[in-house]
LUMTOR-515807 format. One record per atom (N, C-alpha, C, O): residue in three letters; x, y, z. Coordinates in steps of 0.2 Angstrom, whole numbers, padded with zeros to 4 digits, always signed. Each point is the difference from the previous one (the first is absolute). Example, Ala and Ser with C-alpha at 12.3 -4.5 7.8 and 13.67 -1.06 7.14 Angstrom:
<vexdos>
ala+0066-0028+0039
ala-0004+0006+0000
ala+0004+0006+0000
ala+0005-0001+0003
ser-0007+0006-0007
ser+0004+0006+0001
ser-0004+0005+0003
ser+0003+0006+0001
</vexdos>
This chain:
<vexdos>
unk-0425-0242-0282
unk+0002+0005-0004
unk+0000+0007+0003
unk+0005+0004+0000
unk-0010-0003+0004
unk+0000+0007+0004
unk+0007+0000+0004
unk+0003+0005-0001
unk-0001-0012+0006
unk+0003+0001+0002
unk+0005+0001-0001
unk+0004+0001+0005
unk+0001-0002-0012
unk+0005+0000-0001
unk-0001+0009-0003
unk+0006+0003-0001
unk-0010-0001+0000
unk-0002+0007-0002
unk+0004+0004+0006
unk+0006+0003+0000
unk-0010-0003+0005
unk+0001+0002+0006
unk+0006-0003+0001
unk+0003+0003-0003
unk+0002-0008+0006
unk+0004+0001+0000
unk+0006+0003-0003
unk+0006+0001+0003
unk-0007+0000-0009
unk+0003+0001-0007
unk+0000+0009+0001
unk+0004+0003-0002
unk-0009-0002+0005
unk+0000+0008+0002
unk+0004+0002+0005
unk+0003+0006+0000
unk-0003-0011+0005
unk+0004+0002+0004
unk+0006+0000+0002
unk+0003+0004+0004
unk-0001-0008-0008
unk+0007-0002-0003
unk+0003+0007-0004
unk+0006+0002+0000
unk-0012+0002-0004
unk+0003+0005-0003
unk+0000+0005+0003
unk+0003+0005-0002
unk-0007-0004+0009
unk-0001+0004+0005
unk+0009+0000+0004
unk+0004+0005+0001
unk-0003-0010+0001
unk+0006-0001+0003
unk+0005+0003-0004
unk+0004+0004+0003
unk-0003-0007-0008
unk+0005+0001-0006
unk-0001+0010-0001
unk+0005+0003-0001
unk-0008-0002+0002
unk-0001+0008-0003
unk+0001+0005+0007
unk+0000+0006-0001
unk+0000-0010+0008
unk+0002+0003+0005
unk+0008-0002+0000
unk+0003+0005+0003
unk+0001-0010-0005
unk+0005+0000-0001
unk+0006+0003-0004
unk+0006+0001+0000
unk-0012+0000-0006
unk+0004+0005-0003
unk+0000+0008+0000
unk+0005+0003-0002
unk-0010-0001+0005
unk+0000+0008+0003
unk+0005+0001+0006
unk+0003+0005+0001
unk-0001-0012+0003
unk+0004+0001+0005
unk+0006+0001-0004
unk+0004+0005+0001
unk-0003-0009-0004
unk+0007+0000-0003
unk+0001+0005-0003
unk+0006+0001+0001
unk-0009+0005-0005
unk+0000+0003-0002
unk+0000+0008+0003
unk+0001+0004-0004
unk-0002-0004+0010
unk+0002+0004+0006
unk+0005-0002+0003
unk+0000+0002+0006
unk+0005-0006-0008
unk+0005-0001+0003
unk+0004+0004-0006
unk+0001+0006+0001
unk+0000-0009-0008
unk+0001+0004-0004
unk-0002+0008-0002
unk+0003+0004-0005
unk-0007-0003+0008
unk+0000+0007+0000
unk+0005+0002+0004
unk+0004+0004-0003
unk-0004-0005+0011
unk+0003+0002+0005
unk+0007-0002-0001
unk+0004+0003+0003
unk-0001-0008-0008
unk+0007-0001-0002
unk+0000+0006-0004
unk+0003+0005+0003
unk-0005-0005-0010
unk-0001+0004-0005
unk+0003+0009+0005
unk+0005+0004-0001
unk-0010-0003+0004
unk+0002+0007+0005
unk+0004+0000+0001
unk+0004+0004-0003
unk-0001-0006+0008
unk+0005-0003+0005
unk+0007+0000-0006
unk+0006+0001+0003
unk-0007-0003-0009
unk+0006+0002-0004
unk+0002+0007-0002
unk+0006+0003-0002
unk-0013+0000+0002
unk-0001+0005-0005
unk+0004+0005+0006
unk+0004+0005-0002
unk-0005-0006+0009
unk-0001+0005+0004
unk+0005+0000+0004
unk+0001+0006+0003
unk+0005-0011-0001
unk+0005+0000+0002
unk+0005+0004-0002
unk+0003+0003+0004
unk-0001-0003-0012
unk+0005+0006-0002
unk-0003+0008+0002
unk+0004+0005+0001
unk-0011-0006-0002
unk+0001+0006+0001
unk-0001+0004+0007
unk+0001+0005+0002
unk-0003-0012+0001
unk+0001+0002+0007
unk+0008+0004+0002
unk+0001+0005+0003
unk+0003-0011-0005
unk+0007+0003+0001
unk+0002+0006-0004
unk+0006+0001+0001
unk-0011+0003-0005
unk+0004+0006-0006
unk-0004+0004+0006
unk+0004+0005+0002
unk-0013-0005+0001
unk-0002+0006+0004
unk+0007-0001+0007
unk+0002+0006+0001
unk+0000-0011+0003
unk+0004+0002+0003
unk+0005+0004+0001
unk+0002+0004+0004
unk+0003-0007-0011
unk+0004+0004-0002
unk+0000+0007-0001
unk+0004+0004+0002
unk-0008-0002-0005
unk-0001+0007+0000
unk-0002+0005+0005
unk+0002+0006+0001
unk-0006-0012+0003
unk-0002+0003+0008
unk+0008+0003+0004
unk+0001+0006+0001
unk+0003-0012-0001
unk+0007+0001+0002
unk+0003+0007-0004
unk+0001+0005+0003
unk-0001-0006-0009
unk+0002+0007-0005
unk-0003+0005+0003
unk+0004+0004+0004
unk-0013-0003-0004
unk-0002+0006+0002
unk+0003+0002+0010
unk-0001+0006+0003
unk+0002-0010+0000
unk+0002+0002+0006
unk+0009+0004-0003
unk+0000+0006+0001
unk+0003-0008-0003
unk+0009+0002+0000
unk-0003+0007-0005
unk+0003+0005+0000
unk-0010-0006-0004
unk+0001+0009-0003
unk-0002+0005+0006
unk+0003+0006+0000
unk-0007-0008+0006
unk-0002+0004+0003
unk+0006+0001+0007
unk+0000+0005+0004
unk+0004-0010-0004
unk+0004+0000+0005
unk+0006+0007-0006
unk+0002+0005+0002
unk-0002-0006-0007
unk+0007+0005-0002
unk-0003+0005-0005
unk+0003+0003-0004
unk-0011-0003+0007
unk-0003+0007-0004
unk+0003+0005+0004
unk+0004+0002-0005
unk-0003+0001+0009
unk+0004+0007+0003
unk+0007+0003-0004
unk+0002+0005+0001
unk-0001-0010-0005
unk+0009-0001-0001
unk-0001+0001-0011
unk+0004-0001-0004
unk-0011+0004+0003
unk-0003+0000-0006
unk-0003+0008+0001
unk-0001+0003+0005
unk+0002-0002-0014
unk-0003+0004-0003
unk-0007+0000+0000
unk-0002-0005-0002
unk-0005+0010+0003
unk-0005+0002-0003
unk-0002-0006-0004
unk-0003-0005+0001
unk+0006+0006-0008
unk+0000-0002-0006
unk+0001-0009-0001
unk-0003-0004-0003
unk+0011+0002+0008
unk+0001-0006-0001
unk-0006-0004+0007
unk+0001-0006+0000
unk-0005+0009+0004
unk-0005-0003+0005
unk-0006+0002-0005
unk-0003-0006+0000
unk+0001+0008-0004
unk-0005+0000-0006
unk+0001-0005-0004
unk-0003-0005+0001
unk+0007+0005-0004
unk+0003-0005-0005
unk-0002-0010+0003
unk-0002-0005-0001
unk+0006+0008+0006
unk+0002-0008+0003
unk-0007-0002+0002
unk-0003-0005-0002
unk+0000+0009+0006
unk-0008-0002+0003
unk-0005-0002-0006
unk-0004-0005+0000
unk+0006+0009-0004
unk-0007+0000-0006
unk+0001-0007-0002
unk-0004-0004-0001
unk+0014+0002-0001
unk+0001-0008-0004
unk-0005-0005+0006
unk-0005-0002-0002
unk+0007+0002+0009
unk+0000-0002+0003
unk-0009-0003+0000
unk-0002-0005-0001
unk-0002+0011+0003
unk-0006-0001-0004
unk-0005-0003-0006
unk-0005-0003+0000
unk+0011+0004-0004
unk-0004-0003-0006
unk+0004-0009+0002
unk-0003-0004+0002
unk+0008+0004-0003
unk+0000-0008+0003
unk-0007-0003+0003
unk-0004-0004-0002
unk+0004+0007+0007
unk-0005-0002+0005
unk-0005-0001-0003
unk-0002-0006-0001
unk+0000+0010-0002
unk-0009+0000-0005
unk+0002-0006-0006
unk-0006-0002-0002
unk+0011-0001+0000
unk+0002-0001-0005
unk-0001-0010+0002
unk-0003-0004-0003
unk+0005+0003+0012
unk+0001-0004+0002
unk-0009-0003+0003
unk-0002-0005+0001
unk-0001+0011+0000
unk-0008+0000+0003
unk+0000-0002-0005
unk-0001-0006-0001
unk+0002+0009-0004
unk-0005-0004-0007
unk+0000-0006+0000
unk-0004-0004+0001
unk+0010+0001-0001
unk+0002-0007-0002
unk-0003-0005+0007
unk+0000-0006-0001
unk-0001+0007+0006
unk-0003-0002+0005
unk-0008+0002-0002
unk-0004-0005+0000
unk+0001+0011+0000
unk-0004-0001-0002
unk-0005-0004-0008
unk-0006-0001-0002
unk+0012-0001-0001
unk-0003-0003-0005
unk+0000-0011+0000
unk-0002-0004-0004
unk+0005+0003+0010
unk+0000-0005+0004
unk-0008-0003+0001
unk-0005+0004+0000
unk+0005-0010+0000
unk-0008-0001+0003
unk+0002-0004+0005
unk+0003-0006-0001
unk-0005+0007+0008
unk+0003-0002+0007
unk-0006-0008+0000
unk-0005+0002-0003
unk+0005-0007+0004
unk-0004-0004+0003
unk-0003+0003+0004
unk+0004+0005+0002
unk-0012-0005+0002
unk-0005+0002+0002
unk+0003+0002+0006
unk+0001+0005+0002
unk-0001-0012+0002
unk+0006+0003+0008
unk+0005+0005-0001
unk+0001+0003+0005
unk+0003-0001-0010
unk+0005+0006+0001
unk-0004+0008-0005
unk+0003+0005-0002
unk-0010-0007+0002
unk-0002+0005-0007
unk+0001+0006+0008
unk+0002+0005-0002
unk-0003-0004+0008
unk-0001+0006+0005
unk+0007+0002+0000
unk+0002+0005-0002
unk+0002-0010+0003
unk+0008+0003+0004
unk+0003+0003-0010
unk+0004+0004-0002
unk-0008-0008-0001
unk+0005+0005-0009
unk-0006+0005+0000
unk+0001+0003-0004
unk-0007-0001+0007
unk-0002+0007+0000
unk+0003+0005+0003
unk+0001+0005-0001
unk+0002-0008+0007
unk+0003+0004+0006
unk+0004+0003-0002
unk+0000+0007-0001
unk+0007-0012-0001
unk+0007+0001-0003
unk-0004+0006-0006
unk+0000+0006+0002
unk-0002-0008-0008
unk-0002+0007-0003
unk+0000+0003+0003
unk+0005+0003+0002
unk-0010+0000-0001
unk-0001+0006+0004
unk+0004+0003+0005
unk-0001+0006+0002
unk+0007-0010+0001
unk+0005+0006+0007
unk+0005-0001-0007
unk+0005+0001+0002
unk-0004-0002-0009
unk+0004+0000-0004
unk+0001+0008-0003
unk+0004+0003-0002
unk-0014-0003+0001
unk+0000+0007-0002
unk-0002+0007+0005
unk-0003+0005-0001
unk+0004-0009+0007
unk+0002+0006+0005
unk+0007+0002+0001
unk+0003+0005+0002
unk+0000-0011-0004
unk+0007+0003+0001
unk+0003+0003-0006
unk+0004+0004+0000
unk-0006-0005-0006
unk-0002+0003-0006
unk+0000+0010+0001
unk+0004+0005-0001
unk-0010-0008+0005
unk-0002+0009+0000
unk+0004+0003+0006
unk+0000+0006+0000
unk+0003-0009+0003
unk+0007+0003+0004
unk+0004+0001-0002
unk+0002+0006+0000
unk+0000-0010-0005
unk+0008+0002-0004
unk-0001+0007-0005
unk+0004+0004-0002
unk-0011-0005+0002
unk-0003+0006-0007
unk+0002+0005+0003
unk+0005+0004-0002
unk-0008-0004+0010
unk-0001+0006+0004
unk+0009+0004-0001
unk+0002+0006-0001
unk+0002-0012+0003
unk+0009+0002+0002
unk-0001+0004-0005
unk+0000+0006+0000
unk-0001-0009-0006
unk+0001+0002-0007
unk-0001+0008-0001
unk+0004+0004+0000
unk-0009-0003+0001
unk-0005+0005+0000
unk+0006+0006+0004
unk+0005+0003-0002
unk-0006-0004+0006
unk+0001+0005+0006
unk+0008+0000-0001
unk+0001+0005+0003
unk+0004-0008-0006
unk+0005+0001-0001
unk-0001+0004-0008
unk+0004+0005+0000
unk-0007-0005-0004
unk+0000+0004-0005
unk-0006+0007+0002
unk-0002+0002-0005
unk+0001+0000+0010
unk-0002+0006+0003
unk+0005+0004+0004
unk+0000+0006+0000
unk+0006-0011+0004
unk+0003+0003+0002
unk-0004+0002+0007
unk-0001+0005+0003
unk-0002-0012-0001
unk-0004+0002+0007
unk+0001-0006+0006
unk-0003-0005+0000
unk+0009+0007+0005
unk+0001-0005+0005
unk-0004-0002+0004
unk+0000-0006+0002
unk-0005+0011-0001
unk-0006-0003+0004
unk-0003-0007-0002
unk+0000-0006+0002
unk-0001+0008-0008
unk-0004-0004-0004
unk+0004-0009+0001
unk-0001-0005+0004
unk+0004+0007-0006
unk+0007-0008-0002
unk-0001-0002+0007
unk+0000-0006+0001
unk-0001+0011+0002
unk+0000-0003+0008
unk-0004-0005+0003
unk+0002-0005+0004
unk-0008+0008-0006
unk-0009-0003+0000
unk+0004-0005-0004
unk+0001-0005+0003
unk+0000+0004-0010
unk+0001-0004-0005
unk+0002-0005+0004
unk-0003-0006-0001
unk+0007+0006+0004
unk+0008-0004+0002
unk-0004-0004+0005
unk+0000-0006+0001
unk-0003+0010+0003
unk-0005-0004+0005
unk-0004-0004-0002
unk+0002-0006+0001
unk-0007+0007-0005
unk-0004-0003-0004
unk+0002-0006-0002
unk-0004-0005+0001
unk+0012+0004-0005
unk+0000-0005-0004
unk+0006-0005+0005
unk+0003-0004-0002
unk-0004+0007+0009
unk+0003-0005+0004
unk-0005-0005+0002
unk+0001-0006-0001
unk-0009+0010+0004
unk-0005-0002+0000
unk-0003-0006-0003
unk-0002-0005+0003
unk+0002+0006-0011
unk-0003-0002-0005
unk+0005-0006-0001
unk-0003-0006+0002
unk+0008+0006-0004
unk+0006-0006+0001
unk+0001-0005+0005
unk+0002-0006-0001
unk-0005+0008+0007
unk-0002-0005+0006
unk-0004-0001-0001
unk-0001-0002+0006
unk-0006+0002-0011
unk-0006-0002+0000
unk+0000-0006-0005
unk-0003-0006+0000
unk+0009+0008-0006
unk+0002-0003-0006
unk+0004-0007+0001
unk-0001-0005-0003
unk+0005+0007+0010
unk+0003-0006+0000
unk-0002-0005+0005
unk+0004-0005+0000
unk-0011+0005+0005
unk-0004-0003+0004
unk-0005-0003-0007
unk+0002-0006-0002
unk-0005+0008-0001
unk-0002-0001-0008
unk+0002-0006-0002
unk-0003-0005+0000
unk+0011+0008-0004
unk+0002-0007-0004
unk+0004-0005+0004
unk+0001-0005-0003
unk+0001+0006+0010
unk+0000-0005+0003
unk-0005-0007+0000
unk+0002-0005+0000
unk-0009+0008+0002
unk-0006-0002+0002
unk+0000-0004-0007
unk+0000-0006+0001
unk-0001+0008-0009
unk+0000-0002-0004
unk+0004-0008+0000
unk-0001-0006-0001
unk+0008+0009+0001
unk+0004-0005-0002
unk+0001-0006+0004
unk+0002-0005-0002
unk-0005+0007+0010
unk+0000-0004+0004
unk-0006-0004-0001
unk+0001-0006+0002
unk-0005+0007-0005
unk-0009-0003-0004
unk+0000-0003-0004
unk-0004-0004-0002
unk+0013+0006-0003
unk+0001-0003-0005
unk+0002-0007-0001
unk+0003-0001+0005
unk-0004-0006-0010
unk+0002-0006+0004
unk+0008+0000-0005
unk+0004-0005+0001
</vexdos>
């Protein structure tokens, strides 16, 4: 009787390691659905925010405020949803990462923003640097993510 005990245990010892695996696979599916569209929405925008800075000189003050600021809240809008993701344990560092160069490029776009509703070149300048900077850290990031991604 012990012995069917003890095997009977182990059987459920097995049985409960195969389902945490399975269930890590499922998570990392689960993710992996959640995070490919919007992998393709932070791209796309990424591409968007390069063509605004390539025909910011060809704008208004007001239309480089306006557009930066949309441009920004997207960003914060798409961080959220990425941060509200639960990455599998192996991708929890590269979705801390991507957060974070998210809301540094965030605070560059603020900056354009900003400094275009000042009416200050210098500034936008710094800005413009900044969010070149930040953008190549963002796109090393979610590369790194999606490449981790299954």
């Amino acid at each position: 009787m012990i012995r069917r005990a003890h095997a009977f245990a182990a059987l459920l010892g097995v049985l409960a390691v195969a389902v945490g695996a399975g269930c890590g696979e499922d998570q990392q599916e689960a993710f992996a659905e959640d995070y490919r569209p919007l992998n393709r929405q932070i791209t796309s925008l990424g591409e968007f925010t390069g063509n605004a800075v390539n025909t910011a000189e060809r704008k208004t003050n007001a239309q480089i405020e306006d557009q930066f600021g949309q441009i920004a809240a997207e960003l914060a809008r798409l961080r959220g949803e990425l941060q509200e993701l639960e990455p599998p344990e192996e991708l929890a560092d590269a979705h801390e990462e991507t957060t974070a160069e998210m809301r540094a490029v965030e605070g560059a776009l603020r900056g354009i923003q900003e400094s275009a509703a000042q009416d200050d070149p210098r500034a936008a300048r710094r800005e413009t640097i900044e969010l070149v900077r930040t953008s190549e850290d963002l796109r090393e990031a979610r590369r790194r993510l999606a490449g981790e991604t299954p």
